[in-house]
PyMOL commands that place a pseudoatom at each C-alpha (Angstrom):
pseudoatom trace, name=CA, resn=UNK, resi=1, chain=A, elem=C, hetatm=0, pos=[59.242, -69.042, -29.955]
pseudoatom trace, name=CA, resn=UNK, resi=2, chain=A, elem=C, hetatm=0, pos=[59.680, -68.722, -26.448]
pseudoatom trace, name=CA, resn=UNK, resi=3, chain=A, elem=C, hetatm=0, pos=[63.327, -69.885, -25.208]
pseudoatom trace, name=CA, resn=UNK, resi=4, chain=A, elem=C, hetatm=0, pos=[63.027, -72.844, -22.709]
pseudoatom trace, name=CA, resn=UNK, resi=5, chain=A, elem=C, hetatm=0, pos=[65.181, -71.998, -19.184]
pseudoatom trace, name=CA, resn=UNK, resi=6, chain=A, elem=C, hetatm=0, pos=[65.869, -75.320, -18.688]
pseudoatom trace, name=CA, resn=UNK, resi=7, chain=A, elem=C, hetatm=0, pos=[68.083, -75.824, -21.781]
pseudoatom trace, name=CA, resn=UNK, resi=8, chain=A, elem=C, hetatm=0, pos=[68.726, -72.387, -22.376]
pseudoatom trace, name=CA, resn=UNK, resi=9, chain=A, elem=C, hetatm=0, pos=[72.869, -72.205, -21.869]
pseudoatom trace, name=CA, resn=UNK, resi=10, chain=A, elem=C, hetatm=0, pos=[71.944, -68.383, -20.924]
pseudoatom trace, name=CA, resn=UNK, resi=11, chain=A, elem=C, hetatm=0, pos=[70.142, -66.021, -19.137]
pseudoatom trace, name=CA, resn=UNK, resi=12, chain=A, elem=C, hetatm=0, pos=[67.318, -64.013, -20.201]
pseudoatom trace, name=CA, resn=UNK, resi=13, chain=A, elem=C, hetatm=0, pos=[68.600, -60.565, -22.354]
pseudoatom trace, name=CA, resn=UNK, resi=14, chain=A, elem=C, hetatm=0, pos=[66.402, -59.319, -19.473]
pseudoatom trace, name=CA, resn=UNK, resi=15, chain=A, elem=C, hetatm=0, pos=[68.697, -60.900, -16.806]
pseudoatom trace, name=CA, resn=UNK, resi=16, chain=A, elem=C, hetatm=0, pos=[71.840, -59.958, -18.083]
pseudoatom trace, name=CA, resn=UNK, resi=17, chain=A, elem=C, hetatm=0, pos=[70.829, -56.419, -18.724]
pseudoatom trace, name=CA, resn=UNK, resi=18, chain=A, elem=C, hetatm=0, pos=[69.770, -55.725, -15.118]
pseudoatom trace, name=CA, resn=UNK, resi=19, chain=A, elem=C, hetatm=0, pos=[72.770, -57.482, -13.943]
pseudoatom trace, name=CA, resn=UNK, resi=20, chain=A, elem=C, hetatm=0, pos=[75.027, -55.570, -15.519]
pseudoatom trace, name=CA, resn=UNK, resi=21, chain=A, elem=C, hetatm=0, pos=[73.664, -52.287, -14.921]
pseudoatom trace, name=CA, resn=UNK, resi=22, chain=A, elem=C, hetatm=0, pos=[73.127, -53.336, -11.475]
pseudoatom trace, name=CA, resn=UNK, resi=23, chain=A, elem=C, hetatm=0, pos=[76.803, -54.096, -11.575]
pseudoatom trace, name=CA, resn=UNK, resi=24, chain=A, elem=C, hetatm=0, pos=[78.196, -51.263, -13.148]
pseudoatom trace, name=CA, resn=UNK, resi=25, chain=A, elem=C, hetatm=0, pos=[75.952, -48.741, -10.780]
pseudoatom trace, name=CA, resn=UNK, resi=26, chain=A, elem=C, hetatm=0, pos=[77.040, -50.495, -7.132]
pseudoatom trace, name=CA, resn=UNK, resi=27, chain=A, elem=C, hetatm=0, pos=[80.677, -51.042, -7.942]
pseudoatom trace, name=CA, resn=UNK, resi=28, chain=A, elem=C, hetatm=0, pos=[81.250, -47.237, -8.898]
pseudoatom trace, name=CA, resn=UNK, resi=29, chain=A, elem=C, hetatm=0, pos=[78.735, -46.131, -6.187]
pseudoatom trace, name=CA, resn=UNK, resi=30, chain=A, elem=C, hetatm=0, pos=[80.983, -47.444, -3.569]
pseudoatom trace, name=CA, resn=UNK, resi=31, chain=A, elem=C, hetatm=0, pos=[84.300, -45.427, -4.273]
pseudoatom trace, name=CA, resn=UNK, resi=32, chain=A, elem=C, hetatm=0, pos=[82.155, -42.277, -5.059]
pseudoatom trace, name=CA, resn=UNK, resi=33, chain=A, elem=C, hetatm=0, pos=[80.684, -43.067, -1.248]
pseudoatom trace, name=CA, resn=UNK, resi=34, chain=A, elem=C, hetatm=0, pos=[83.638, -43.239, 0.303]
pseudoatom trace, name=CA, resn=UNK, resi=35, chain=A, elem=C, hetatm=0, pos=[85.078, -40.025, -1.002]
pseudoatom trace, name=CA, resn=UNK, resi=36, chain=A, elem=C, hetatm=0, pos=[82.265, -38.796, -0.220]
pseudoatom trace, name=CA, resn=UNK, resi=37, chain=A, elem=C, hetatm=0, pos=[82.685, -39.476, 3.429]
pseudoatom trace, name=CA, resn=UNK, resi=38, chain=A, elem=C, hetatm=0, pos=[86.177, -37.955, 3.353]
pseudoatom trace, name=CA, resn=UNK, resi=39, chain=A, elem=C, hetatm=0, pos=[85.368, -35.222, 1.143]
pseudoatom trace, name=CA, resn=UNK, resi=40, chain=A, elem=C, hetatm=0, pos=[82.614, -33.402, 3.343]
pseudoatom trace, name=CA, resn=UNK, resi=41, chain=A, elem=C, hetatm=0, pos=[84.814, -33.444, 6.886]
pseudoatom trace, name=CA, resn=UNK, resi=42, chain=A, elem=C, hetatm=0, pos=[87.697, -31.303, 4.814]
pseudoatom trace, name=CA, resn=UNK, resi=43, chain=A, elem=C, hetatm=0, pos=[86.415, -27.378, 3.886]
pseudoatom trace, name=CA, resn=UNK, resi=44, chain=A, elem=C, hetatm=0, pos=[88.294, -27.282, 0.694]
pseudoatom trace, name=CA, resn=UNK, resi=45, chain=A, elem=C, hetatm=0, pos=[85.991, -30.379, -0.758]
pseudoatom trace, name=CA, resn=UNK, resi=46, chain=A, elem=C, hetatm=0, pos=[82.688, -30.086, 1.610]
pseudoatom trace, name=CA, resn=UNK, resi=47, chain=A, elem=C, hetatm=0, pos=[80.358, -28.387, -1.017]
pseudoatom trace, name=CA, resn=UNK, resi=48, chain=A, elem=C, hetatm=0, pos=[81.431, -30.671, -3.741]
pseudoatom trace, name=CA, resn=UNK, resi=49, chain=A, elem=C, hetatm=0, pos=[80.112, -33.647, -1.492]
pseudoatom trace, name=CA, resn=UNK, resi=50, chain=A, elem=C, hetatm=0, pos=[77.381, -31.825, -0.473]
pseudoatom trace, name=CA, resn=UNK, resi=51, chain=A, elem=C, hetatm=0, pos=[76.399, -31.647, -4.689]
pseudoatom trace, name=CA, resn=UNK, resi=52, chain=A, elem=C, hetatm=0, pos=[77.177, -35.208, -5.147]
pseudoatom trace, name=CA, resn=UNK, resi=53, chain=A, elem=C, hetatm=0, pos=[74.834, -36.784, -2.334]
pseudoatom trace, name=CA, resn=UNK, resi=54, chain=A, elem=C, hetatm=0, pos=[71.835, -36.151, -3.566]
pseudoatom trace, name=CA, resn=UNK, resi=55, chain=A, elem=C, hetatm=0, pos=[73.124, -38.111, -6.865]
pseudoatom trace, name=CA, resn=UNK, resi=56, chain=A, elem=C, hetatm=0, pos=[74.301, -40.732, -4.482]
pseudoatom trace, name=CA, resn=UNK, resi=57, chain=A, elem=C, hetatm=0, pos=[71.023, -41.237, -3.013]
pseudoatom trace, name=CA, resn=UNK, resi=58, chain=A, elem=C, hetatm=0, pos=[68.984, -41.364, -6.325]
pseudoatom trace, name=CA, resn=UNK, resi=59, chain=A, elem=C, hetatm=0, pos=[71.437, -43.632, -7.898]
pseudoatom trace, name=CA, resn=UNK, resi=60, chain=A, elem=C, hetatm=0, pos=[70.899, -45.902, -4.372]
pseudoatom trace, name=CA, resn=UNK, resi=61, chain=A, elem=C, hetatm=0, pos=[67.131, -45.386, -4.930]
pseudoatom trace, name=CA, resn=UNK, resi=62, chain=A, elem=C, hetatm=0, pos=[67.646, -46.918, -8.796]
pseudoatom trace, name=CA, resn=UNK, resi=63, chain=A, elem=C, hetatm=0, pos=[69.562, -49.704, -7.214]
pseudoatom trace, name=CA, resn=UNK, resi=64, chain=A, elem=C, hetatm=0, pos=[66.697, -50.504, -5.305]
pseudoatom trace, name=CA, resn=UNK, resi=65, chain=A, elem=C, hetatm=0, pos=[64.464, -49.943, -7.464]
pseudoatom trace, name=CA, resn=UNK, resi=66, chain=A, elem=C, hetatm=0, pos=[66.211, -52.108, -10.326]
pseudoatom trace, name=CA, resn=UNK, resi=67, chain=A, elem=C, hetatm=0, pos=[67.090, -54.920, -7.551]
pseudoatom trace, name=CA, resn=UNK, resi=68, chain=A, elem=C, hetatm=0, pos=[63.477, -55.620, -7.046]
pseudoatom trace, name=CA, resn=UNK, resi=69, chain=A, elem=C, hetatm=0, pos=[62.676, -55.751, -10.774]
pseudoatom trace, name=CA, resn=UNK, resi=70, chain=A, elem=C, hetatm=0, pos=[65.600, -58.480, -10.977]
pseudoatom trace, name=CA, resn=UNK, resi=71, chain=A, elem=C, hetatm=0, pos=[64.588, -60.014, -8.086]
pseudoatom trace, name=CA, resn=UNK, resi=72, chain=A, elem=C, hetatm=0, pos=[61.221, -60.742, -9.639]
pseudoatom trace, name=CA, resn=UNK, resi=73, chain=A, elem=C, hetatm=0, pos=[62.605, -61.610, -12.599]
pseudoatom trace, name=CA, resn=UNK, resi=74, chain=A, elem=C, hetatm=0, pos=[64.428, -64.198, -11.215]
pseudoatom trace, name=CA, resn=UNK, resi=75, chain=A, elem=C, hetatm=0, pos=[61.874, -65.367, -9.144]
pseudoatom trace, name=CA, resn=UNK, resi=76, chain=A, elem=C, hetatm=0, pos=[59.442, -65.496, -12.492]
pseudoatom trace, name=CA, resn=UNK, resi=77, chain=A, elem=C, hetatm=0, pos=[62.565, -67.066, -14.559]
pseudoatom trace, name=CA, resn=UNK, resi=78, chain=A, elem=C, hetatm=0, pos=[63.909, -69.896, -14.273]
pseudoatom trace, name=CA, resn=UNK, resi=79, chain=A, elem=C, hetatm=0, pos=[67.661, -69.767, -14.844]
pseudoatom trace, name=CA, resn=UNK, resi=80, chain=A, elem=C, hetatm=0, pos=[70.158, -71.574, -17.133]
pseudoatom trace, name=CA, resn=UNK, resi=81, chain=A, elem=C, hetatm=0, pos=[71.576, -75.087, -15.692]
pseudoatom trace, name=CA, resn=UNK, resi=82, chain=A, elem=C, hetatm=0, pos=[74.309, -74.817, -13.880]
pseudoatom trace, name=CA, resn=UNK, resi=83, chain=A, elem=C, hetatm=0, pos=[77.316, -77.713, -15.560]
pseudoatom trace, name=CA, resn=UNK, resi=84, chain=A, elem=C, hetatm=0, pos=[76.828, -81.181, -14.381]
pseudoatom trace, name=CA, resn=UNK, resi=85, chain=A, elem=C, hetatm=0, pos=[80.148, -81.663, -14.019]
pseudoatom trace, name=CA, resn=UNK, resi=86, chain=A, elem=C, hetatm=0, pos=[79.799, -79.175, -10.833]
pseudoatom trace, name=CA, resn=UNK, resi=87, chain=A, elem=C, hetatm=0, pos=[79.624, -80.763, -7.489]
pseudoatom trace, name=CA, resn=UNK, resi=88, chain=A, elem=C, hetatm=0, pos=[76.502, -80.517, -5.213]
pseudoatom trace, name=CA, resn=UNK, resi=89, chain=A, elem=C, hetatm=0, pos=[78.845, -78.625, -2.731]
pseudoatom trace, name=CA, resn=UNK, resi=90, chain=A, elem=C, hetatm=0, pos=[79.776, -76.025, -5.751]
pseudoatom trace, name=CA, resn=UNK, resi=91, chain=A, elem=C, hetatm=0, pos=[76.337, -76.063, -7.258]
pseudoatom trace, name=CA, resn=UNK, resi=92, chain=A, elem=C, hetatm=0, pos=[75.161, -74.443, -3.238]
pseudoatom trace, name=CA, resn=UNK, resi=93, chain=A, elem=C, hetatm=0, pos=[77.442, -72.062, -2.901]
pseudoatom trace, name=CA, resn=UNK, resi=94, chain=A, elem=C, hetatm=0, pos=[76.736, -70.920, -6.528]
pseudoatom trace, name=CA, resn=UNK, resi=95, chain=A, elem=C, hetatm=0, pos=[72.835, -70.819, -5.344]
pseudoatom trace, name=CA, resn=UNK, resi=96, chain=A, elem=C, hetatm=0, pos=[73.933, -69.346, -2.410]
pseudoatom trace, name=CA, resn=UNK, resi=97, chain=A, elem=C, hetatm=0, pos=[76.306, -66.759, -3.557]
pseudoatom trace, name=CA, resn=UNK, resi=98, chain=A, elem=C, hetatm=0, pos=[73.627, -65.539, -5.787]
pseudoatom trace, name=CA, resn=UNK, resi=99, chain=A, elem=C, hetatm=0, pos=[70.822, -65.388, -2.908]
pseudoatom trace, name=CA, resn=UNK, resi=100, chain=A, elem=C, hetatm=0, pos=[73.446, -63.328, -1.224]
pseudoatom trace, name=CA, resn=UNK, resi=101, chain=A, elem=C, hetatm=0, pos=[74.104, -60.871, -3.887]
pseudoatom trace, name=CA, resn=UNK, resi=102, chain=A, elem=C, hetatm=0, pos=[70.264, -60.071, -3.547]
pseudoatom trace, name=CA, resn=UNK, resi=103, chain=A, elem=C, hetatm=0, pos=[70.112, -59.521, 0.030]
pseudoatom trace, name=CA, resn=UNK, resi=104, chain=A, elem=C, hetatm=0, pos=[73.079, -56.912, -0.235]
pseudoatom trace, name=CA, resn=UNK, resi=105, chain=A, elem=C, hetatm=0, pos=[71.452, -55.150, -3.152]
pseudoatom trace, name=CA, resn=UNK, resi=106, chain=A, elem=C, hetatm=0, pos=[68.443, -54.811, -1.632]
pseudoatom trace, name=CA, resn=UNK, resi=107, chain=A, elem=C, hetatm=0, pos=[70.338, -54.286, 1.999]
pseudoatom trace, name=CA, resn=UNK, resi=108, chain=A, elem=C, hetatm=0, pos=[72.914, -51.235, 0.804]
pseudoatom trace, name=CA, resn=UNK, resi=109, chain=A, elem=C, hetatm=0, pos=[69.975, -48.792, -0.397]
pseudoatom trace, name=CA, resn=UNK, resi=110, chain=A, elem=C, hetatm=0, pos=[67.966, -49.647, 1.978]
pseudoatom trace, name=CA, resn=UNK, resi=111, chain=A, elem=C, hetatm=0, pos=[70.006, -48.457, 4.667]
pseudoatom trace, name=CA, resn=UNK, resi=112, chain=A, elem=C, hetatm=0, pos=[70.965, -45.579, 3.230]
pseudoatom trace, name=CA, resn=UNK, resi=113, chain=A, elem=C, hetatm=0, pos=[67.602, -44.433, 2.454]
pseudoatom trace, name=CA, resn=UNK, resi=114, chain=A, elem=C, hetatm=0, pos=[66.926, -45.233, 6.927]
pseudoatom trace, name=CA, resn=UNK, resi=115, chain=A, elem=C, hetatm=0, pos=[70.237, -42.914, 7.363]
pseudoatom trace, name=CA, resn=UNK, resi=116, chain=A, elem=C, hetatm=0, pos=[68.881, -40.102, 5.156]
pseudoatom trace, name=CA, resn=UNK, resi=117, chain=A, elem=C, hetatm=0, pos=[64.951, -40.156, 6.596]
pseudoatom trace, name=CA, resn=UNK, resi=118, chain=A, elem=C, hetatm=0, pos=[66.800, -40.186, 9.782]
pseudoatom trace, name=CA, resn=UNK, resi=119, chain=A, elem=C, hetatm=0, pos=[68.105, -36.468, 9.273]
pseudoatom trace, name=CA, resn=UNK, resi=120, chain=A, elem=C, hetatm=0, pos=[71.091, -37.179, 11.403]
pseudoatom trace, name=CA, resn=UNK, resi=121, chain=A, elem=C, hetatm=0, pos=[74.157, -36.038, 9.739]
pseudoatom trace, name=CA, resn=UNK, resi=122, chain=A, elem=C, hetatm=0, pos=[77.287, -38.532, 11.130]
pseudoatom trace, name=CA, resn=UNK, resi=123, chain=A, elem=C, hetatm=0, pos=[79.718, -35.631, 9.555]
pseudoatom trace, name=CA, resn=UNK, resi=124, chain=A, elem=C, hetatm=0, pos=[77.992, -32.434, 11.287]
pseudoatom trace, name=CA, resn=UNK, resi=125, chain=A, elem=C, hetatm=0, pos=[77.087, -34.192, 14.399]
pseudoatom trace, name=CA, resn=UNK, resi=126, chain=A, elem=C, hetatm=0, pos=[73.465, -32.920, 14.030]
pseudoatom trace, name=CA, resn=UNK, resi=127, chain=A, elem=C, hetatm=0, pos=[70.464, -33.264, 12.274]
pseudoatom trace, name=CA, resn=UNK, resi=128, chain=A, elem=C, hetatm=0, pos=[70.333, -31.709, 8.756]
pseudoatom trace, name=CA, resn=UNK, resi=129, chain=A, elem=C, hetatm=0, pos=[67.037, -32.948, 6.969]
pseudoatom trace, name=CA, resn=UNK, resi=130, chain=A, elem=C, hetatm=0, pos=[67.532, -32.894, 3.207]
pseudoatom trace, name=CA, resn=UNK, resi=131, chain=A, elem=C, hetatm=0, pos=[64.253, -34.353, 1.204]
pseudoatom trace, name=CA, resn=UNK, resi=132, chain=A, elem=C, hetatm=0, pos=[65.705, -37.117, -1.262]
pseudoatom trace, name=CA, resn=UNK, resi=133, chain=A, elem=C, hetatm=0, pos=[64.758, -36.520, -4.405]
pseudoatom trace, name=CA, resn=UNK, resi=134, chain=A, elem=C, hetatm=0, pos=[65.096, -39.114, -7.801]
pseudoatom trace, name=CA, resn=UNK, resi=135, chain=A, elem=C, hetatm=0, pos=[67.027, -36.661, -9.976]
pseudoatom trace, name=CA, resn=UNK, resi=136, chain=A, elem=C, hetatm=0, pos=[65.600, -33.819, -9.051]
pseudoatom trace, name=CA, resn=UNK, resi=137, chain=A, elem=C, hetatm=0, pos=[62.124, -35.557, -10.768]
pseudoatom trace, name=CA, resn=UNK, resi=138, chain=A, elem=C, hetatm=0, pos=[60.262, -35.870, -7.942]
pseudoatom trace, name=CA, resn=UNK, resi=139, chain=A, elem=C, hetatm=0, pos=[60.872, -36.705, -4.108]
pseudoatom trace, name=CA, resn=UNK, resi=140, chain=A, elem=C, hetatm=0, pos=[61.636, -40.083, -2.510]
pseudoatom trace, name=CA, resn=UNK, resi=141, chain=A, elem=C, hetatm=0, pos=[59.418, -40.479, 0.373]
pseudoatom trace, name=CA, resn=UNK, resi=142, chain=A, elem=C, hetatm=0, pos=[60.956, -41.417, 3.705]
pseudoatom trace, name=CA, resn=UNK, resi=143, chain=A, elem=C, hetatm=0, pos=[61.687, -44.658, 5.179]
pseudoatom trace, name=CA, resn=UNK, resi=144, chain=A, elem=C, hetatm=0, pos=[58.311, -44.709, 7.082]
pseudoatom trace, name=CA, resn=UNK, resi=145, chain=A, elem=C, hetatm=0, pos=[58.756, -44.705, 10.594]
pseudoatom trace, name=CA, resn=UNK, resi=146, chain=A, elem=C, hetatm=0, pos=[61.400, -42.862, 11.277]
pseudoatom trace, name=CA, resn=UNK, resi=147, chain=A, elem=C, hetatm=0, pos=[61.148, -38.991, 10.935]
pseudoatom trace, name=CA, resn=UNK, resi=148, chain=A, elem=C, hetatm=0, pos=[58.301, -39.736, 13.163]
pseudoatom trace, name=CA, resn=UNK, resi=149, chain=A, elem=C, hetatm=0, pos=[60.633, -41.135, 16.350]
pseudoatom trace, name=CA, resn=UNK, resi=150, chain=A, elem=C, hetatm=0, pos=[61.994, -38.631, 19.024]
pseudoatom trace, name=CA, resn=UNK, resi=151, chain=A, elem=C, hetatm=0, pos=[65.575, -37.330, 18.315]
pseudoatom trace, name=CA, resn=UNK, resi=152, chain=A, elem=C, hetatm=0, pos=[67.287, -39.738, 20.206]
pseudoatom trace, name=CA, resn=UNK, resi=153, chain=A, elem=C, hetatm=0, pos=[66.348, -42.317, 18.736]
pseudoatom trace, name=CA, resn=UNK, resi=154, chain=A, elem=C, hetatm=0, pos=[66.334, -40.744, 15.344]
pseudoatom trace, name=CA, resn=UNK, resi=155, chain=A, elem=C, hetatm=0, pos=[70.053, -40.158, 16.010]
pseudoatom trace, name=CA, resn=UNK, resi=156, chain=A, elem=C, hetatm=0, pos=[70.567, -44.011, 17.121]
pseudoatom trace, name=CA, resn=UNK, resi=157, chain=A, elem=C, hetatm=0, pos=[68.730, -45.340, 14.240]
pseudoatom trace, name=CA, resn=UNK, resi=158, chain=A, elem=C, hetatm=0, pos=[71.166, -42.928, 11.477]
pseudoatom trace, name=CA, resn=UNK, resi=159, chain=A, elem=C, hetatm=0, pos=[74.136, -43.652, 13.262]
pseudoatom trace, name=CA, resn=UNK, resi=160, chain=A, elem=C, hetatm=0, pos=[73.170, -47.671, 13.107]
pseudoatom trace, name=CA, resn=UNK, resi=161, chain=A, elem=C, hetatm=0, pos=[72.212, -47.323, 9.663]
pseudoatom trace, name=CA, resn=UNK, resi=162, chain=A, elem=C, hetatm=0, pos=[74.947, -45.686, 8.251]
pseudoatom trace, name=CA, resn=UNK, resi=163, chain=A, elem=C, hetatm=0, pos=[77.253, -48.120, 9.845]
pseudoatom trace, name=CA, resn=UNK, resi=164, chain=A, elem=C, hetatm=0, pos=[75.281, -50.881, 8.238]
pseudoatom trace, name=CA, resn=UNK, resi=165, chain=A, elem=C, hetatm=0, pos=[75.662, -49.222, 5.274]
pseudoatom trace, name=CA, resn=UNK, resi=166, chain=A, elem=C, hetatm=0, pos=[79.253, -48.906, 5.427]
pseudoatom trace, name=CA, resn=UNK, resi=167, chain=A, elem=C, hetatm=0, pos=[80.094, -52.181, 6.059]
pseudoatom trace, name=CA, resn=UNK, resi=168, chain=A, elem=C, hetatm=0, pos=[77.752, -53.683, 3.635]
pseudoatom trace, name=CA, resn=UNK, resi=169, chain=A, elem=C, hetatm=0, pos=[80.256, -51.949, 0.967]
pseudoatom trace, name=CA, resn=UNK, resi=170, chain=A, elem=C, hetatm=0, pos=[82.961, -53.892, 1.884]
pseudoatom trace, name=CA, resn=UNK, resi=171, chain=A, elem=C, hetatm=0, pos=[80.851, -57.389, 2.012]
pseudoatom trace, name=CA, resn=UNK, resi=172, chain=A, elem=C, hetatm=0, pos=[79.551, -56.549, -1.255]
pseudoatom trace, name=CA, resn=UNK, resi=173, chain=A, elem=C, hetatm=0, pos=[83.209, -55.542, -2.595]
pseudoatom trace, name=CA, resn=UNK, resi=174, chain=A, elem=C, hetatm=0, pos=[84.613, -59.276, -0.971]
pseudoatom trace, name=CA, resn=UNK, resi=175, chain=A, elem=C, hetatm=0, pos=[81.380, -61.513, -2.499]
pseudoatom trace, name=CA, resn=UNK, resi=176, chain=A, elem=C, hetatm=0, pos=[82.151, -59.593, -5.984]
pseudoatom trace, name=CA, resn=UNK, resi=177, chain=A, elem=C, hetatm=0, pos=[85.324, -60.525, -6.240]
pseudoatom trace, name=CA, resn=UNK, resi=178, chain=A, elem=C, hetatm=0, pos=[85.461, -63.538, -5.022]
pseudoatom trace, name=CA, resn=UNK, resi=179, chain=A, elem=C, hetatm=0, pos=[82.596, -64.246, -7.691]
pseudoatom trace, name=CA, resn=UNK, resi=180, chain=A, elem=C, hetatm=0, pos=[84.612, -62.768, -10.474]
pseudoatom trace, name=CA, resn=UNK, resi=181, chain=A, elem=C, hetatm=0, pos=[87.001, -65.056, -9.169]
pseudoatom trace, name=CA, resn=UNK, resi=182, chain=A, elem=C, hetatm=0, pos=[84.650, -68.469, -9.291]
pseudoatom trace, name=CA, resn=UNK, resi=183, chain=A, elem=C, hetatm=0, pos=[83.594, -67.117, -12.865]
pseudoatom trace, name=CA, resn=UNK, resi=184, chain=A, elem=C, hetatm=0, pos=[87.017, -67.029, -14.236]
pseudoatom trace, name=CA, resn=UNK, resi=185, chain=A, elem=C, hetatm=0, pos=[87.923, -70.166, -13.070]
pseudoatom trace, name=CA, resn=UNK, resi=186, chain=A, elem=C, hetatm=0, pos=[84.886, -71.655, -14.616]
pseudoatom trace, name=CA, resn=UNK, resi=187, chain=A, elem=C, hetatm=0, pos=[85.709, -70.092, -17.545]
pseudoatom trace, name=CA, resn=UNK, resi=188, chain=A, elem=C, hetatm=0, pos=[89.638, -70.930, -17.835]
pseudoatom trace, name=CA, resn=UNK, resi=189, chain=A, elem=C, hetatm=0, pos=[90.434, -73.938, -15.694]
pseudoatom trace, name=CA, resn=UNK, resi=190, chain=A, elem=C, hetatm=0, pos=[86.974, -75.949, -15.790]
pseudoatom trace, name=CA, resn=UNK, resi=191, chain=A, elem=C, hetatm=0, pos=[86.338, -74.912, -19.359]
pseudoatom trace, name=CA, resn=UNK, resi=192, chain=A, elem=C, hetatm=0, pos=[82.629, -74.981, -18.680]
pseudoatom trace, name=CA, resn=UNK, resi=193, chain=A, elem=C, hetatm=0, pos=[79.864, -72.318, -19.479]
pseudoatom trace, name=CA, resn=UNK, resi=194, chain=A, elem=C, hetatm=0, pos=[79.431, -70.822, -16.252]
pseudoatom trace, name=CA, resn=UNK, resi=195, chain=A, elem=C, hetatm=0, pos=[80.766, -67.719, -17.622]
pseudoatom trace, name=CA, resn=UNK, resi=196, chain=A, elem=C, hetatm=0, pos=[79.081, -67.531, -20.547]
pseudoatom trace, name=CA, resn=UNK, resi=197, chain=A, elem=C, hetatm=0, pos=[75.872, -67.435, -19.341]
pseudoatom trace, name=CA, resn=UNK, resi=198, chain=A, elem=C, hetatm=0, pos=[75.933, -64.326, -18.380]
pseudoatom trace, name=CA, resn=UNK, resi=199, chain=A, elem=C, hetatm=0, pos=[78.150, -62.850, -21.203]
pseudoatom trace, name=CA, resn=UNK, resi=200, chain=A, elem=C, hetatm=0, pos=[76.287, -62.382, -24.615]
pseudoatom trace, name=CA, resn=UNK, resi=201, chain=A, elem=C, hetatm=0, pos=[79.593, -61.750, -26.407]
pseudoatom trace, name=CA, resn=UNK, resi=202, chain=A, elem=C, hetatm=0, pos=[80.815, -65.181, -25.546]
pseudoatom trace, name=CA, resn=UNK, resi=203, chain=A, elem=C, hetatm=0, pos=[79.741, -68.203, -27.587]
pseudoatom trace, name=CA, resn=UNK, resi=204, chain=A, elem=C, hetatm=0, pos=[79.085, -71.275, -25.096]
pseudoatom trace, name=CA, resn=UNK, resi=205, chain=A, elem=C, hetatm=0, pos=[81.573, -74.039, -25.492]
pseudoatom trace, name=CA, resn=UNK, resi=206, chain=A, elem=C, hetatm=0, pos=[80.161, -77.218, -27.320]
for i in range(1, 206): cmd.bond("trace and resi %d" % i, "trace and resi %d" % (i + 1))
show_as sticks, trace
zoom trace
């Protein structure tokens, strides 16, 4: 029998498996990218940054990848009720939150994957054009539009996208904890099912 969204007090197996994995991959992507960006400027630690980019970009391309699947999930799936006893105010900023999330996950790769088709390297100070390739499987095409643009502006749009990217990180870091936050609370204070909908271990609260 097919579960009815509507009453359902949680989300899809489908949703809460591409959440999680989603969740998992970003939050230990963003440490590993920020050694990363430390680790190439100093010789002792360069060529171990050079072998973990190109398993930074394919995990970025998964995210991607894996945010659009969700995304159309969601979009195909209706979601669990939020509590009644939540306030219009709470139940927008819940919707909205959410909407955000999306726009980040789909924002981070994206501007990563501009940076690399770019060629530009921000740490060399020149271009360096490295095909991306999904685990060594087969290669990512580029961004289109952008190899194709004179070096100048090649160089403007990497050093714009990377910046993007790196600032992204720390939006994305603030929005996930302040969710973790909201979901806690939920979970402790209002004694509601918020939390639960998301975690299968958890039995919602009669």
């Amino acid at each position: 029998m097919t579960r009815d969204p509507t009453t359902s007090p949680r989300y899809t197996t489908v949703a809460i498996t591409l959440h999680w994995v989603l969740a998992i991959l970003v939050l230990s992507m963003i440490p590993i990218g920020w050694w990363m960006g430390d680790a190439i400027l100093v010789k002792e630690t360069r060529a171990q940054a050079l072998e973990i980019f190109p398993l930074h970009k394919a995990t970025g391309m998964t995210i991607l990848a894996l945010t659009v699947m969700r995304l159309l999930w969601r979009l195909s799936h209706k979601p669990p009720p939020l509590p009644q006893a939540m306030q219009a105010w709470e139940q927008t900023v819940a919707r909205a939150t959410h909407w955000m999330f999306y726009a980040l996950l789909l924002a981070m790769p994206l501007s990563g994957w501009i940076y690399s088709s770019a060629g530009y390297s921000e740490a060399f100070r020149t271009f360096i054009n490295v095909p991306v390739t999904w685990f060594g499987l087969f290669t990512v095409p580029e961004f289109p539009g952008v190899s194709t643009q004179p070096d100048e502006a090649r160089k403007a749009i990497g050093l714009t996208a990377v910046f993007i990217h790196s600032k992204l990180a720390w939006v994305m870091l603030t929005l996930a904890g302040l969710h973790v936050a909201a979901a806690l609370k939920h979970h402790f204070v209002n004694k509601d099912d918020v939390l639960t909908r998301m975690l299968p271990f958890l039995k919602p609260k009669a």
